[in-house]
N, C-alpha and C positions, 0 to 999 in steps of 0.2 A: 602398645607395640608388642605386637608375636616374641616370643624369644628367638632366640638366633639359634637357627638349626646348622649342626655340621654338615659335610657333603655327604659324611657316613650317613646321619639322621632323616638328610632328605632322600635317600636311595632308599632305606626300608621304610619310610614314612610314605614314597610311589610303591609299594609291594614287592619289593626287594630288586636284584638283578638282576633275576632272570626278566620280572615284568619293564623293567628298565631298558634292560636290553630288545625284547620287542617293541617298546613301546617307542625307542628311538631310529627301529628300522635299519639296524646299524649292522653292515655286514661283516663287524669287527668279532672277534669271540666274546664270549659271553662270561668267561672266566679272565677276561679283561676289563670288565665292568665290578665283577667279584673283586678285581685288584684295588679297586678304585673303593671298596669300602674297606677296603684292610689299611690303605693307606690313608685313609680318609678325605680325598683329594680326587675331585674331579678335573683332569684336564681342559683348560678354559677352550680348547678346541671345540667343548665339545657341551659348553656352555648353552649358546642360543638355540643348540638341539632340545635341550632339559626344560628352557623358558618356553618354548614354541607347545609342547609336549604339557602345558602346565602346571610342571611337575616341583619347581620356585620360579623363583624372582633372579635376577641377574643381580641384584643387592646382595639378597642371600649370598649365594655364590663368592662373590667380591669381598664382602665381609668376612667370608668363613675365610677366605684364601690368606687372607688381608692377616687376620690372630693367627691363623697358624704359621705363616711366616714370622708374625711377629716373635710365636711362642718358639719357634726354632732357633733364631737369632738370637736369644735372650740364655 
């Protein structure tokens, strides 16, 4: 089993977010994507865009969501 990438991990692990951001055709800004690796946390909105894109898994994603809730809570 691959290790468990954060949301951070998988955004520079696809070439950051600028390549993220075109890569998802997303007419949203592109320093909203930048936000998404400070807070480490991709909006599940915007999930099956990142799977489609090959960019993880919808696991990945769930799992990474999944500890950092847990670790907020804790």
């Amino acid at each position: 089993m691959p290790p468990m990438r954060s949301h951070a991990q998988i955004i520079r692990d696809a070439g950051g977010y600028d390549t993220v951001h075109r890569r998802l055709h997303w007419d949203g800004k592109r320093d909203t994507v930048k936000s998404w690796v400070l807070r480490d946390s991709i909006p599940a909105e915007h999930w099956r865009a990142m799977v489609d894109q090959g960019l993880c898994s919808l696991d990945e994603l769930a799992t990474w969501a999944a500890v950092r809730s847990q670790r907020r809570a804790s």
